[in-house]
N, C-alpha and C positions, 0 to 999 in steps of 0.2 A: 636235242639242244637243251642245255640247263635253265632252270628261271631265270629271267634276269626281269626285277624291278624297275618298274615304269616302261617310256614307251623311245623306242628307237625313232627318233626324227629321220624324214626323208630328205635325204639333201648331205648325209653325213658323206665322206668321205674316208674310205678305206685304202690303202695306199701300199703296195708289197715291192718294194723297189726292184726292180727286173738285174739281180746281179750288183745293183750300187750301193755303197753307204747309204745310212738311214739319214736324211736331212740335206742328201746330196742331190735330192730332185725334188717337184711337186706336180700335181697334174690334177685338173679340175675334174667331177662326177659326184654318182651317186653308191650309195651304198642300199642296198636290198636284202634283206633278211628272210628267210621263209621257214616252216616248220619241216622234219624232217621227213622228207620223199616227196615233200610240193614240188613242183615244177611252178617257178614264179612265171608271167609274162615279159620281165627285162631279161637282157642277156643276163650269164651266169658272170663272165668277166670278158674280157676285153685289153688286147694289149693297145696301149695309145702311146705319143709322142706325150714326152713333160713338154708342160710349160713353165717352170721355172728349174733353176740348176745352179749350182753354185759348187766353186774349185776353191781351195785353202792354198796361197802361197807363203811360205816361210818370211818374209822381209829381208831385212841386212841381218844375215847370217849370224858377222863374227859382231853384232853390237848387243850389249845391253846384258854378259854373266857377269854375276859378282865374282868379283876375285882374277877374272881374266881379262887380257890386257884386248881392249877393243881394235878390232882392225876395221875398216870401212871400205867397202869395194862398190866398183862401179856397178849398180845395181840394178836391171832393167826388165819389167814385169811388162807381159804380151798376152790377152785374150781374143778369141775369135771364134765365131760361129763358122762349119766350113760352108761351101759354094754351092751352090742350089743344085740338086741334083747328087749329092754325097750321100744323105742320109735318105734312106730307103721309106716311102712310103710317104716323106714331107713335101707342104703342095710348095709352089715355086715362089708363090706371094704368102701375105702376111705381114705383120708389123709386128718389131720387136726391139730387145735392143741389150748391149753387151756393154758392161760395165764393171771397172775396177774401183774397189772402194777401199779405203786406208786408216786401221785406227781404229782407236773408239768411238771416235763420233762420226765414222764410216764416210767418211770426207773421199768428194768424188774424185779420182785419180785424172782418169780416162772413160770415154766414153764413143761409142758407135751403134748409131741404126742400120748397118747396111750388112747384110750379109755376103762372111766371106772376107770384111775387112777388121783391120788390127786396131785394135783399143792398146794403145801402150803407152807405160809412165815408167818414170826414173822413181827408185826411192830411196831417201836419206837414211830416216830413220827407225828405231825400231820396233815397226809397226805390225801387227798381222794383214796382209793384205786379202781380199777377197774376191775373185772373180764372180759377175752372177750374170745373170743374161733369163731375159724372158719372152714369153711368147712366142713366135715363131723361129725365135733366132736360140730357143734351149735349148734345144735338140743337140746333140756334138759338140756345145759349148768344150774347149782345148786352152790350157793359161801354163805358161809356161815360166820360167822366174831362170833371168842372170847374172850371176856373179862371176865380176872379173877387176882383178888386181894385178898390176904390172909394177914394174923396178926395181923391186928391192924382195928378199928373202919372201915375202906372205903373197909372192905372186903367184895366180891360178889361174883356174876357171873351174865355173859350176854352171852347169846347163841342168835345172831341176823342174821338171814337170811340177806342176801344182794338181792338189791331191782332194779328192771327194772324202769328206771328214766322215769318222769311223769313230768304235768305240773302242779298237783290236787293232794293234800295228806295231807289225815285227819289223824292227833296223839291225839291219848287221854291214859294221862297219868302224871301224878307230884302232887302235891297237897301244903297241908299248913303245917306248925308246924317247929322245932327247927331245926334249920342245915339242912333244908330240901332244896336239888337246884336242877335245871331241866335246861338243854341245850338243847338247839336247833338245832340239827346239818346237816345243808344242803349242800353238794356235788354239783357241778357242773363238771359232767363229760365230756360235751363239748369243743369245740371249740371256743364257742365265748359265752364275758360275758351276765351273765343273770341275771336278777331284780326279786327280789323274795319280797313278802309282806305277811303281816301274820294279820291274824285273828281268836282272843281268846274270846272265851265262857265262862263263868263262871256261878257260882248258881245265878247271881242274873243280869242276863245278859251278853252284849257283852263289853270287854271292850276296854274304847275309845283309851287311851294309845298304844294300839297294833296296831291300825289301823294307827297310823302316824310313824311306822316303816316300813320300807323297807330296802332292801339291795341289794348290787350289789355286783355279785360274778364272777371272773375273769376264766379263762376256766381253766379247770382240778383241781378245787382248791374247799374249802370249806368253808363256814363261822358256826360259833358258836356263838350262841345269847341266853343269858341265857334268860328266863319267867318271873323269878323274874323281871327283867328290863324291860316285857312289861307290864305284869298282877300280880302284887306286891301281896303277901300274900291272891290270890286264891285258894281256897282250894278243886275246882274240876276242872280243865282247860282243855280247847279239844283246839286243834291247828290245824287251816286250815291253808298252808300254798302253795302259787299260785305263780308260773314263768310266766312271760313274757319274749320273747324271745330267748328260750330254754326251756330244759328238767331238773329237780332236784333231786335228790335224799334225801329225811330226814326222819330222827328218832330223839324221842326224850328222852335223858339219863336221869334216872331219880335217886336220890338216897337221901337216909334218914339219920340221923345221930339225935336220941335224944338225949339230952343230952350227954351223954357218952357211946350210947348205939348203937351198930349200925347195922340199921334195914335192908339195907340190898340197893339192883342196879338192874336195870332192862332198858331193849332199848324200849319206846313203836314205834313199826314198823305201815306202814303203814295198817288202818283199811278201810273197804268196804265205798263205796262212802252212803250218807244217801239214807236210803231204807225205805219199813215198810214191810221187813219180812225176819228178820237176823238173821244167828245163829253163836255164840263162841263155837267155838272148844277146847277142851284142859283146861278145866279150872282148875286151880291147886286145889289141897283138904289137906287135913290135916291139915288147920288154918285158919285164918281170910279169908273170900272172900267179896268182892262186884261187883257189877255191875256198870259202870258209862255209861250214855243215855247223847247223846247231841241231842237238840231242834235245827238246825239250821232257821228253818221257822218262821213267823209270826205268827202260831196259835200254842197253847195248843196241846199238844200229849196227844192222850192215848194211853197206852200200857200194851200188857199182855206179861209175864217174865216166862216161863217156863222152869224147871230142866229138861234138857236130861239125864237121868243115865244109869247105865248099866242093869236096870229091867226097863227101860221106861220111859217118860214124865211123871213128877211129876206137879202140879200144887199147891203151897203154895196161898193160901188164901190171905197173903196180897202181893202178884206179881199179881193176877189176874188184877186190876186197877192201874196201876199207870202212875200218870198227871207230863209231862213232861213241865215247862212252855214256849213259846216260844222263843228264842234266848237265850237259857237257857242251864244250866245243872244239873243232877240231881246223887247222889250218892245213890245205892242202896244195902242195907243189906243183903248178902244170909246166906240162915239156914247153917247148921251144914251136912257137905255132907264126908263121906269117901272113898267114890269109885268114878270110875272116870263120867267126868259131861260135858256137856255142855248144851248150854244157847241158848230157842229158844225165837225171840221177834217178838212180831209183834205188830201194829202201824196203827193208822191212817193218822201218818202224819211222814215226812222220818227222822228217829235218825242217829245216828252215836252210837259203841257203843262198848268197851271194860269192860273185869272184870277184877281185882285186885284181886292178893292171896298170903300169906304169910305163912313161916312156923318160926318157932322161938324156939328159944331151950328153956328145961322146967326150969333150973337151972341157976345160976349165975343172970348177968343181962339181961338175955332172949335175945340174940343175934340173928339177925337172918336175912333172904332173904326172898325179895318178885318178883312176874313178873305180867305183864301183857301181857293178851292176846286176840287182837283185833275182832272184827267179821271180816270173810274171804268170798270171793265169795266161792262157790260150784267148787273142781277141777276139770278140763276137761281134758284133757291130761296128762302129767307126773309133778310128783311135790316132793322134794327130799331137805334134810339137810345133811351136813355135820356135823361131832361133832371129831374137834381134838382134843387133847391132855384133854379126858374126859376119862382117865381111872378110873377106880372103883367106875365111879359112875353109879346110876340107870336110866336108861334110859327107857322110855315107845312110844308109837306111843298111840296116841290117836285121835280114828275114831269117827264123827258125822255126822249122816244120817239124814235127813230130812222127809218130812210127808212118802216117800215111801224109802223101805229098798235099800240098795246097796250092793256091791261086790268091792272086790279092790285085787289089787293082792300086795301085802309087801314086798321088800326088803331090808333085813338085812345087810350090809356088814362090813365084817369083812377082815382086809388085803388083801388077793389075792382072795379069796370067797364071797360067797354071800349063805342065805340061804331066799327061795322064799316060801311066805303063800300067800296061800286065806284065805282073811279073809271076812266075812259075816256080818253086820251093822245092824239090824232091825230099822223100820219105828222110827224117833226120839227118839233115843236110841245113847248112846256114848258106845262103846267097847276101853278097853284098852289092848294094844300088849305087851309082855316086849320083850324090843331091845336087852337085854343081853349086851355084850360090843360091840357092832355095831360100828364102827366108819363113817356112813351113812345109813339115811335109805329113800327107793324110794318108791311113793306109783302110783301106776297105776287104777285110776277107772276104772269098767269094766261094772259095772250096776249102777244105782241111782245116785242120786245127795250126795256129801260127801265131807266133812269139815276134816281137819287135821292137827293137831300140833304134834311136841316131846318135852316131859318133859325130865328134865336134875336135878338130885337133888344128894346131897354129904350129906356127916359130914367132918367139917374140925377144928380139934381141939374142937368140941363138939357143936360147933355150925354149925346149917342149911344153905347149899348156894343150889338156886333154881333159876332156871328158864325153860322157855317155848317159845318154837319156832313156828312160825305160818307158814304152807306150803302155799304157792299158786302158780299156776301154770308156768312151766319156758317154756320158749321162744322153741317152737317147728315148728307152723307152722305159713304160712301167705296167702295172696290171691294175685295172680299175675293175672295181667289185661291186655291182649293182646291189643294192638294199632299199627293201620296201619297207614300210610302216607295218608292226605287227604288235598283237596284243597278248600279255601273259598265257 
């Protein structure tokens, strides 16, 4: 061990987040120090339940960029710890409590001590909002945020999970064509302001414009920075988007409007860091789908594009080869799929990588929603949506297994109840659940590696609103590092 001047206090806290954002959990102990080949007398580490957690939801999406015209939708943010008995190893009692905070001056939204039940608020304006929750109720804390517009052209829906603030977060998601704009919307949940820079890919490269953008975001507060203004009429864009000096939270809103015809809103949340061997979960069906792959390296990708369905791994002849160019991005065509799907990819070299899917009505001017839905790590512990004020529409859970099968356990809930399945995944195969009117559903892996979104779909005056939720997993445990008092 190297010197280090003066003397380690006992009582410190060393804190390695178990798979989470850094500032996305906290848990109380100690830290212990010893010289090298001592055996101390405290444990060496220790995995424990946090007690404190906090989720970053976006606000009112389309309010508050300079230059674009504000739209305001019905807006309705949901936290909750799940039901005694979900997360693994938490005793049944305890005191806690789950809370939505709003703004700067962190103005209480919503509030509940009961585990299991929903903290939920309406919001106007454009605020970052903050789910947190402590003590016994941290553990699995789940915040989910919805956006819905109805009557006229800028009708949607966005079912957008709320996200453990990070320093790294890939968006792929907006594109090119008529009235089409895409914000950028980054949350700074902290205390102290943070410098945020952004880097955009497109089909034919990196573009330079976005590299001479940054910003500084003031604590508790958010900035919105439309795409158009960094990477002007690209028509595949992935957004990395990197903090110095704190933690951020972004999504990017994305929304269409042809001519007079309007296609439809969607959040793209945060996707898996570039890998080469990812799969999407959830991918919607019933209309147009594609695939979008980002290159962020210096060499040529190849990659193979394989259909997870509910009878198996499909392989399409032309997904078998496809050349991603370096610093690049590429939009890809999927066939005609009706049952449910996911997407497995793999690479020689690390992509990023979301699919696009749209449904649209058969008549009139073919109105209609589309979502995207990013590639996700594999869950490990608990991972859960909320879905308020989604009555009568159809709801599904949609499971994807990897080369070997899984097991999960499902939870439905419905007001004071809950109804619990095991459900069974076969090897690279997607199963789909129907949620019925669930207003949350929790999923618990118990065997295999497994992927999971919930789809959200209506009719609202004859046209399609759709979207899709990507689960990943929520703040449960962490590693505490015992340290003792030691001397030069």
């Amino acid at each position: 061990m190297r010197n280090v001047s003066g003397i380690v206090r006992a009582g410190a806290v060393a804190l390695v987040a178990a798979g989470l954002a850094v500032g996305a959990t906290r848990v109380s102990g100690s830290v212990q120090l010893a010289t090298a080949g001592e055996r101390v007398g405290l444990p060496e580490s220790s995995s424990v339940l946090v007690d404190a957690s906090s989720l970053v939801c976006p606000g009112q999406q389309r309010l508050g960029a300079t230059g674009l015209r504000d739209v305001a939708g019905t807006v309705t943010v949901a936290a909750a710890s799940p039901d005694s008995g979900v997360v693994t190893g938490a005793p049944a009692g305890g005191t806690g409590g789950v809370q939505l905070l709003g703004g700067t001056a962190s103005t209480g939204l919503a509030r509940t001590g009961d585990r299991g039940a929903v903290a939920s608020a309406g919001v106007r304006g454009p605020d970052v909002v903050v789910a947190t929750a402590n003590g016994a109720l941290a553990p699995g804390l789940v915040a989910t945020q919805v956006w819905r517009h109805t009557g006229d052209d800028d009708r949607g829906l966005a079912v957008t999970p709320c996200q453990p603030p990070s320093s790294d977060v890939w968006l792929v998601g907006g594109g090119a064509g008529p009235s089409r704009t895409e914000r950028v919307i980054v949350s700074n949940p902290g205390a102290n302001a943070v410098s945020v820079s952004f880097e955009v890919l497109g089909t034919s490269g990196r573009i330079d414009a976005a590299a001479d953008r940054s910003v500084s975001i003031p604590p508790l507060s958010r900035e919105v920075v439309s795409l158009d203004a960094i990477a002007p009429a690209e028509t595949a864009p992935v957004v990395h988007v990197t903090a110095t000096g704190g933690v951020i939270s972004a999504v990017l809103d994305d929304q269409w409007i042809l001519g007079a015809t309007g296609r439809g809103i969607d959040d793209a949340t945060r996707a898996a860091s570039p890998g080469t061997d990812l799969v999407v979960p959830g991918v919607g069906t019933g209309g147009a789908t594609s695939l979008r792959l980002a290159n962020p390296g210096d060499s040529e990708a190849l990659a193979q594009v394989r259909l997870l369905t509910d009878k198996g791994p499909v392989q399409p002849d032309d997904l078998r080869a496809v050349r991603v160019p370096a610093d690049s991005t590429l939009d890809v065509p999927l066939p005609a799929n009706a049952a449910a799907l996911g997407l497995g990819i793999r690479s020689d070299q690390p992509l990023v990588a979301a699919a696009w899917a749209e449904r649209r009505a058969t008549t009139a001017d073919q109105m209609g929603d589309f979502a995207w839905t990013p590639a996700t790590p594999a869950l490990r512990g608990v991972a859960g949506v909320l879905l308020p004020g989604l009555d009568g529409t159809t709801k599904r859970l949609l499971l994807t297994a990897g080369p070997a099968a899984a097991t999960v356990e499902a939870r439905f809930g419905t007001g004071d109840g809950a109804k619990v399945s095991t459900v069974d995944v076969p090897a690279d195969s997607t199963v789909a659940v129907a949620a019925g009117d669930a207003d949350s559903v929790w999923v618990v892996p118990t065997t295999g590696a497994v992927r999971a979104a919930v789809s959200v779909a209506g009719v609202d005056g004859g046209v399609p609103f759709f979207s899709v939720a990507s689960l990943t997993d929520a703040p449960v445990r962490a590693l505490s590092v015992p340290v003792r008092q030691v001397r030069n």
